[in-house]
Biotite code that builds the C-alpha atoms (Angstrom):
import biotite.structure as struc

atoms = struc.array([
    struc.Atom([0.000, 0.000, 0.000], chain_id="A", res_id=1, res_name="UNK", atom_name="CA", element="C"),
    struc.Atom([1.378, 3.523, -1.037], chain_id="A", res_id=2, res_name="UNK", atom_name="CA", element="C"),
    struc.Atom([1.890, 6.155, 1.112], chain_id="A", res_id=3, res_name="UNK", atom_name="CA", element="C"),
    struc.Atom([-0.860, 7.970, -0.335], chain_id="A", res_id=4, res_name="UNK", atom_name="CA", element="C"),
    struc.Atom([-3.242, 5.189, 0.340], chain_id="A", res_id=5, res_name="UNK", atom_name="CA", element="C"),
    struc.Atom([-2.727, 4.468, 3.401], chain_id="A", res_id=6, res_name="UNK", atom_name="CA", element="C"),
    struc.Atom([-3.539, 7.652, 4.508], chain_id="A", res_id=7, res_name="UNK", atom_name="CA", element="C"),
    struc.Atom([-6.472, 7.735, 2.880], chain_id="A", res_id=8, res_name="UNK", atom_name="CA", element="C"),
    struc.Atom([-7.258, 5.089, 4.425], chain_id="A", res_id=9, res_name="UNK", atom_name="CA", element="C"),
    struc.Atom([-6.096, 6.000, 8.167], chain_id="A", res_id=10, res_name="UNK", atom_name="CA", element="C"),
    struc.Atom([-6.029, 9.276, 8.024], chain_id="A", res_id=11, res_name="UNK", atom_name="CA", element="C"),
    struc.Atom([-3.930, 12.343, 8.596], chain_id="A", res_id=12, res_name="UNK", atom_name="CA", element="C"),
    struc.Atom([-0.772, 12.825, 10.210], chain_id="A", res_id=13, res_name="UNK", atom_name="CA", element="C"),
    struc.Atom([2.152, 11.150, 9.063], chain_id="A", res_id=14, res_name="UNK", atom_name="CA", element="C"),
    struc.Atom([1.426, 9.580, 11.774], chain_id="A", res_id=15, res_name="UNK", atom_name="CA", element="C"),
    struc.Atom([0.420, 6.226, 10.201], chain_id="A", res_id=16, res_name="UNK", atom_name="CA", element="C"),
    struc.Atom([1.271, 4.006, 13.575], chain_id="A", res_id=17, res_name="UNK", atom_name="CA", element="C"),
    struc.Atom([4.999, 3.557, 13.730], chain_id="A", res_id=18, res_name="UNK", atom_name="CA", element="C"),
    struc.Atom([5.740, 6.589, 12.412], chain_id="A", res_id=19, res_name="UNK", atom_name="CA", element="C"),
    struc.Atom([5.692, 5.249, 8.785], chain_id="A", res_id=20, res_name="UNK", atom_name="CA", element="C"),
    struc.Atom([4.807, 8.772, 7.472], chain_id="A", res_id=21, res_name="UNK", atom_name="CA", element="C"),
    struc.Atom([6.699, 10.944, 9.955], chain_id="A", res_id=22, res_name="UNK", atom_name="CA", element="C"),
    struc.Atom([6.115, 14.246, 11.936], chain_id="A", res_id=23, res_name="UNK", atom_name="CA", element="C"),
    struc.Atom([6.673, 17.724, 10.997], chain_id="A", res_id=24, res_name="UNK", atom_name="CA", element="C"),
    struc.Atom([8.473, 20.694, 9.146], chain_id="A", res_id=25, res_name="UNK", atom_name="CA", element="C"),
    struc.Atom([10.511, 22.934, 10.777], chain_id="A", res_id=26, res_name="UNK", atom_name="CA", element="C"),
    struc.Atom([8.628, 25.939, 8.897], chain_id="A", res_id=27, res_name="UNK", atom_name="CA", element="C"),
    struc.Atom([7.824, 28.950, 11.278], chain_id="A", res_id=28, res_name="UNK", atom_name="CA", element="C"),
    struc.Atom([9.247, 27.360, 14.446], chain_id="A", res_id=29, res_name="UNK", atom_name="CA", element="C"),
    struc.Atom([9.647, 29.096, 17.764], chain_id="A", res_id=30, res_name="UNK", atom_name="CA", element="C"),
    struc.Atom([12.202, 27.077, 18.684], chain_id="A", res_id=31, res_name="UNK", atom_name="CA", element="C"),
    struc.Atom([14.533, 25.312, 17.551], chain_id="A", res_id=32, res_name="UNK", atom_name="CA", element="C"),
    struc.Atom([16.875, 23.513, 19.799], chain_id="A", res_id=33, res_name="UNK", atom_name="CA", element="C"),
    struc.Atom([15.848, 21.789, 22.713], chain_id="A", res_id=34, res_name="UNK", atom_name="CA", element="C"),
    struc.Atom([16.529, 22.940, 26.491], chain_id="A", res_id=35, res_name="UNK", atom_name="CA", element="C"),
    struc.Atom([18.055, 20.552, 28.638], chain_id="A", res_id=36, res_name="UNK", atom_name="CA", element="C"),
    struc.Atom([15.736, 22.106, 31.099], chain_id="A", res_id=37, res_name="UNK", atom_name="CA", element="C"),
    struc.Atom([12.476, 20.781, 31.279], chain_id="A", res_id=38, res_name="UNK", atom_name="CA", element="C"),
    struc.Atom([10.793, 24.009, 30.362], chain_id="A", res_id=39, res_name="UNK", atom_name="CA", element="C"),
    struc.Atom([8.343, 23.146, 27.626], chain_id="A", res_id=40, res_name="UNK", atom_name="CA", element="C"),
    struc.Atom([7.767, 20.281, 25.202], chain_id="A", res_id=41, res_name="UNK", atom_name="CA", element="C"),
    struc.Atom([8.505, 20.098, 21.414], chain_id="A", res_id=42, res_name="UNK", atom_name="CA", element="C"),
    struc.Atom([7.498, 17.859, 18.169], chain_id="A", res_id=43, res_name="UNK", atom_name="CA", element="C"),
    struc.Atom([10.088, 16.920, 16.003], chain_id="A", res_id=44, res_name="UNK", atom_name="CA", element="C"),
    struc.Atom([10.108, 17.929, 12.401], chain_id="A", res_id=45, res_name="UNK", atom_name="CA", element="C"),
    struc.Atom([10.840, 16.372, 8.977], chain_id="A", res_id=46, res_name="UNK", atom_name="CA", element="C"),
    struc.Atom([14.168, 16.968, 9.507], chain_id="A", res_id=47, res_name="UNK", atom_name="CA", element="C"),
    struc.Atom([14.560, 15.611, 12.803], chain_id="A", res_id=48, res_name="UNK", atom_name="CA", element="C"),
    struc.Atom([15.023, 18.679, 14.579], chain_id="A", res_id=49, res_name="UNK", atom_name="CA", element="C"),
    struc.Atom([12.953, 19.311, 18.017], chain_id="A", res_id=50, res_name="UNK", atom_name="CA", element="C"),
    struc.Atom([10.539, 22.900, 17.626], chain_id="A", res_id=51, res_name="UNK", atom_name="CA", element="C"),
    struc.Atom([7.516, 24.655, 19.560], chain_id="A", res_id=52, res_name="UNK", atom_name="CA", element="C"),
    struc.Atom([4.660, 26.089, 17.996], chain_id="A", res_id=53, res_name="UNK", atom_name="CA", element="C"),
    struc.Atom([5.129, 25.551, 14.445], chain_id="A", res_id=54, res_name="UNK", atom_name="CA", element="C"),
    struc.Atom([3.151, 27.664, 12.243], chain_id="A", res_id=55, res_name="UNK", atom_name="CA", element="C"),
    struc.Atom([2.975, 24.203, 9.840], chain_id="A", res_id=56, res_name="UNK", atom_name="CA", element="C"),
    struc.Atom([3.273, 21.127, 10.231], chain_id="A", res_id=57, res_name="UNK", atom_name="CA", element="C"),
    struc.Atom([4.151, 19.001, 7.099], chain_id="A", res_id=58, res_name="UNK", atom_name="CA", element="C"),
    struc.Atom([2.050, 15.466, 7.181], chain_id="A", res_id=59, res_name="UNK", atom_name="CA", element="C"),
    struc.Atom([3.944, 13.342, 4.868], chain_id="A", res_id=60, res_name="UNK", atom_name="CA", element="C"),
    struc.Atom([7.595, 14.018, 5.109], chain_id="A", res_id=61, res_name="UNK", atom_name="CA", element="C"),
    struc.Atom([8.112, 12.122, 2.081], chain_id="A", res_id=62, res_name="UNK", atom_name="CA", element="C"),
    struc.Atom([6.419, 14.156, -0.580], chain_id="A", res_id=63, res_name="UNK", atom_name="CA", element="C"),
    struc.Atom([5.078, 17.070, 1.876], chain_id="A", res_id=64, res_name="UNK", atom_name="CA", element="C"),
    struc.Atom([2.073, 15.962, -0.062], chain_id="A", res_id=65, res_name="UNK", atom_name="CA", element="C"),
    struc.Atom([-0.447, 16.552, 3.248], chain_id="A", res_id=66, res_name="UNK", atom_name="CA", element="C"),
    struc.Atom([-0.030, 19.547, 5.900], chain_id="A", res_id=67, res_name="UNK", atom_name="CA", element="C"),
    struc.Atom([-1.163, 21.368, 8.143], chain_id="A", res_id=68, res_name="UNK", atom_name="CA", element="C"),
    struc.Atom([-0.678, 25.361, 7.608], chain_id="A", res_id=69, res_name="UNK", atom_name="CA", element="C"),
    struc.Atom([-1.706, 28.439, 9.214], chain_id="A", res_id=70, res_name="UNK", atom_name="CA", element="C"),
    struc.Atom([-1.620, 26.780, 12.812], chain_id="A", res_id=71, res_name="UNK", atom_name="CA", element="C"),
    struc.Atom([-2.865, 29.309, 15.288], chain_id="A", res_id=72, res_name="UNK", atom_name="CA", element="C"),
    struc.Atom([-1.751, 27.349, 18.900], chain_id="A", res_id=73, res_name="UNK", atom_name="CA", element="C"),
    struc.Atom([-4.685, 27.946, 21.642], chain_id="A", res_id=74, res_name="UNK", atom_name="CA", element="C"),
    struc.Atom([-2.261, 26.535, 24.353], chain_id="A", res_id=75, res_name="UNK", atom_name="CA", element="C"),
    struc.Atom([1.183, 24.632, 24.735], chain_id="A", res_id=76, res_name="UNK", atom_name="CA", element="C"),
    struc.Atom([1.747, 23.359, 28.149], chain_id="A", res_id=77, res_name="UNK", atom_name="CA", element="C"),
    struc.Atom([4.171, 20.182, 29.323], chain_id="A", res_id=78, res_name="UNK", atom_name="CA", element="C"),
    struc.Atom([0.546, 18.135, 28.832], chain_id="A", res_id=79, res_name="UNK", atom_name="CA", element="C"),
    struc.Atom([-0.984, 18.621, 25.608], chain_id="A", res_id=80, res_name="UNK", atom_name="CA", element="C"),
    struc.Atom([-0.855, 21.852, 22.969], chain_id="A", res_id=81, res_name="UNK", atom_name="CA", element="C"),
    struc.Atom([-4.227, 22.729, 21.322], chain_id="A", res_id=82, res_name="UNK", atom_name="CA", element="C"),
    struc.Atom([-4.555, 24.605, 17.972], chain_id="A", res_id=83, res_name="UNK", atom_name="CA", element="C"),
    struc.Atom([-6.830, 25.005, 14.991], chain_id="A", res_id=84, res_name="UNK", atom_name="CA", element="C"),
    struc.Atom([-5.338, 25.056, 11.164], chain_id="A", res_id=85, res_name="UNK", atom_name="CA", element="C"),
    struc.Atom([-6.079, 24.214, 7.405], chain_id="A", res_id=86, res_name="UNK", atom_name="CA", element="C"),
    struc.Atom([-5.220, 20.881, 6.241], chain_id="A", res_id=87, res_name="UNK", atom_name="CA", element="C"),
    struc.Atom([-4.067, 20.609, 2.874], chain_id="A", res_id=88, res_name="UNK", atom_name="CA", element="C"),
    struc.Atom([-4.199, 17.451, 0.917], chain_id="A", res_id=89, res_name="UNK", atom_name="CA", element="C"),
    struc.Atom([-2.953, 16.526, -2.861], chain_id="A", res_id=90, res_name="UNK", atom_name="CA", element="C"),
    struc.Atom([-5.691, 14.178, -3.462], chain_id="A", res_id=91, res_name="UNK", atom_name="CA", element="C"),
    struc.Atom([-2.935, 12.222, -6.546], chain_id="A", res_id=92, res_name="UNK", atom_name="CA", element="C"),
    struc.Atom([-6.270, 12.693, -8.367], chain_id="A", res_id=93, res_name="UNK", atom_name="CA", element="C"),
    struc.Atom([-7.368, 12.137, -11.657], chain_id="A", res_id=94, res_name="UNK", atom_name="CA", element="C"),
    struc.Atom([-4.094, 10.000, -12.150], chain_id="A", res_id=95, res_name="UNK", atom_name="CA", element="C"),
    struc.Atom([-0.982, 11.458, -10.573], chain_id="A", res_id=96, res_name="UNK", atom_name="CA", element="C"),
    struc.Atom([0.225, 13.308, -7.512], chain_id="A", res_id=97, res_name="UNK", atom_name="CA", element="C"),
    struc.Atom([1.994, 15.410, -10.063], chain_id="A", res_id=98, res_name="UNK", atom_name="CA", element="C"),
    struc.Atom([-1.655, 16.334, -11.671], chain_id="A", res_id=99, res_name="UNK", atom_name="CA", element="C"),
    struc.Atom([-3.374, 15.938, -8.254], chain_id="A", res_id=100, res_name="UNK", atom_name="CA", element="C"),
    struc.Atom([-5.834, 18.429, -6.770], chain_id="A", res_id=101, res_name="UNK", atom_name="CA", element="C"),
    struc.Atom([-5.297, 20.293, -3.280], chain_id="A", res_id=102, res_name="UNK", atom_name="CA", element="C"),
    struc.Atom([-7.966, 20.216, -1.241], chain_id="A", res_id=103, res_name="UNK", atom_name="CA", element="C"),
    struc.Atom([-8.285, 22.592, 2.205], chain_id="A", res_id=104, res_name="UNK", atom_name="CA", element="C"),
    struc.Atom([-10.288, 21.516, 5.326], chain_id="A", res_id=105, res_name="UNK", atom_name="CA", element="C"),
    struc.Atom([-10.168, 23.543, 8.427], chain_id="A", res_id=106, res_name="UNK", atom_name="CA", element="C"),
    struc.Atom([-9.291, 20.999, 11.284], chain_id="A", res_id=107, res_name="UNK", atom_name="CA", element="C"),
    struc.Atom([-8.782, 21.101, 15.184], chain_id="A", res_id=108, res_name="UNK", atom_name="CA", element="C"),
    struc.Atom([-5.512, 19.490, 16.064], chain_id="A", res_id=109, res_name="UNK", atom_name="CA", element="C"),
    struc.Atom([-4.176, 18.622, 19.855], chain_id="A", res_id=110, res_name="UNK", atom_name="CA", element="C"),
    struc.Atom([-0.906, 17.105, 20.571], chain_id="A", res_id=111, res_name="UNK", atom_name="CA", element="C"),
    struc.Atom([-0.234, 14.890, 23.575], chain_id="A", res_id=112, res_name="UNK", atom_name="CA", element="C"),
    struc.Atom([1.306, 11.435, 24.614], chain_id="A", res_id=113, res_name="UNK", atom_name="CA", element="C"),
    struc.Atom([4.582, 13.122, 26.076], chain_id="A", res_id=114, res_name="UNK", atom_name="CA", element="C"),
    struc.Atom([7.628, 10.383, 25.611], chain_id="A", res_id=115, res_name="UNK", atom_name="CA", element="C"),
    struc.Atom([10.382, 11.864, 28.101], chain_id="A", res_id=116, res_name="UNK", atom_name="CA", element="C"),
    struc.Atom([14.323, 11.693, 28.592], chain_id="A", res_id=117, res_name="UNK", atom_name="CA", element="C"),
    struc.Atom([16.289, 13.396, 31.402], chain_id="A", res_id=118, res_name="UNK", atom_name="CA", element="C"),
    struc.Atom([17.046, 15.928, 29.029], chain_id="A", res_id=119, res_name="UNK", atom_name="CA", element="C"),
    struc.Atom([14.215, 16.532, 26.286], chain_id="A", res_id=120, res_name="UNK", atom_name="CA", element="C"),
    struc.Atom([10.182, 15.514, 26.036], chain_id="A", res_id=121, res_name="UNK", atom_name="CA", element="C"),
    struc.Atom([8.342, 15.489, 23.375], chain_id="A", res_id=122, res_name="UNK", atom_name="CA", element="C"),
    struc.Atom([4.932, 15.031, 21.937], chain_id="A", res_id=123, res_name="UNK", atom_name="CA", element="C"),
    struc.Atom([4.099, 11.491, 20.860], chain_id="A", res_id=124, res_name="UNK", atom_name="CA", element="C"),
    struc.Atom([0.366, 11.574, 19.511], chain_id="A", res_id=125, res_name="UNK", atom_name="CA", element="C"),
    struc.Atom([-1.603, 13.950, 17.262], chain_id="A", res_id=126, res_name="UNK", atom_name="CA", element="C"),
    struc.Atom([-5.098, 14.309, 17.129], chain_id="A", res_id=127, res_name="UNK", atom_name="CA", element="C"),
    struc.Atom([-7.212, 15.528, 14.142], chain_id="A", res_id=128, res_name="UNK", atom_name="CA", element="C"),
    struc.Atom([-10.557, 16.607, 14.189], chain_id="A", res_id=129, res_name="UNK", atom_name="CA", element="C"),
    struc.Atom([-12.876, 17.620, 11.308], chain_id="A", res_id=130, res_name="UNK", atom_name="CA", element="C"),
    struc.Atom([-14.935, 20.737, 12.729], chain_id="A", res_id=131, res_name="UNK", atom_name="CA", element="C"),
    struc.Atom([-16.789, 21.048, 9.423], chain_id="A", res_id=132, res_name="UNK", atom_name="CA", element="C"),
    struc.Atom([-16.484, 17.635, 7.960], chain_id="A", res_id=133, res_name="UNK", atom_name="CA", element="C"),
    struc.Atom([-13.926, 16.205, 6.136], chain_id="A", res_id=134, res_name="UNK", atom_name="CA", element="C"),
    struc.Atom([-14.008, 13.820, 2.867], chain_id="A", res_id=135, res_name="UNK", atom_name="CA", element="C"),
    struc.Atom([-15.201, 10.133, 3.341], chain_id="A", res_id=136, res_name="UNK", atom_name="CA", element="C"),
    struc.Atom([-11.595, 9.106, 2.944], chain_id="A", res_id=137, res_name="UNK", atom_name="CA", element="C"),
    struc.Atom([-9.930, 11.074, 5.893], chain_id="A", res_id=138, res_name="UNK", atom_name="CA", element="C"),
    struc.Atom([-11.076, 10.315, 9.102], chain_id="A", res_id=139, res_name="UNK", atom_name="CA", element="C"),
    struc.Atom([-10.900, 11.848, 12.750], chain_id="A", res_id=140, res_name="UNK", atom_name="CA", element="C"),
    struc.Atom([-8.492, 9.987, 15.076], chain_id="A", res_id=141, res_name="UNK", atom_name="CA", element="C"),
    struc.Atom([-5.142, 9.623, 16.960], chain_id="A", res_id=142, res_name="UNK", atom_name="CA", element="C"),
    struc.Atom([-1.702, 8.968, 15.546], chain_id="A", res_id=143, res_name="UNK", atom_name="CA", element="C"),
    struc.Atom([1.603, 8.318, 17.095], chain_id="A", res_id=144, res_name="UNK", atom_name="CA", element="C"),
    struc.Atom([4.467, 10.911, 15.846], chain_id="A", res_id=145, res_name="UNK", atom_name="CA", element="C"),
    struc.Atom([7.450, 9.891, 15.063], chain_id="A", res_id=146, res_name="UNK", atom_name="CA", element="C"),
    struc.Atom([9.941, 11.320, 17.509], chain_id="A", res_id=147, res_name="UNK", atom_name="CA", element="C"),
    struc.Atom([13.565, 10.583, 15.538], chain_id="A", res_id=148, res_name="UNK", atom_name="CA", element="C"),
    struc.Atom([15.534, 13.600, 16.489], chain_id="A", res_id=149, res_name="UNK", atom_name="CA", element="C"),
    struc.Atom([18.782, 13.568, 13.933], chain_id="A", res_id=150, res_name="UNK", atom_name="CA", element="C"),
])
């Protein structure tokens, strides 16, 4: 099963379980290198680098062919961080990815599951939410992040 189909299938967030579709992009980032002080939490981007508050979040690392943009964060605390944004999906449709249509939902996202060290913690789990429906072929539901830092 592609990429593409699978998250069709599953849904959004790169976040196909095990990671198989990785976490984020490092656009807009507050931060960018982790405290060893255990201040705040952070995701970890398609690059592998830890960040707060990204402004977008890029779905599938592989072909940044699903995101999240515009991310307006309602709250970021060491438990979970809240935030509304427009997904944006290349449907590969008629034939290709290449010739595929974007299509924009608005969606409610909230990050949690925090997987600790000593010296960093990050978010784990991402949850999507259609406010305003979505198509048939995404659905609403948890996905475990893949926390690689490189």
């Amino acid at each position: 099963m592609n990429a593409r189909k699978a998250f069709g299938a599953l849904a959004v967030v790169g976040l196909i379980a095990g990671g198989a579709l990785s976490a984020f992009s490092p656009a807009h980032a507050a931060s960018a290198a982790p405290s060893t002080s255990a201040n705040t939490n952070y995701i970890v981007n398609c690059a592998g680098k830890t960040v707060t508050k990204p402004a977008s979040i890029v779905i599938t690392c592989a072909d940044a062919g699903v995101s999240i943009n515009k991310i307006k964060w309602e709250t970021w605390d060491l438990n979970a961080a809240k935030g509304t944004g427009t997904l944006s999906w290349n449907t590969c449709l008629p034939k290709t990815c290449v010739a595929g249509v974007t299509v924009k939902y608005p969606v409610k996202i909230t990050l949690g599951g925090v997987a600790s060290s000593p010296s960093l913690s990050v978010f784990s789990q991402i949850n999507v939410a259609f406010p305003k429906g979505g198509p048939a072929s995404l659905e609403t539901g948890s996905y475990t992040l893949d926390n690689a830092v490189r």
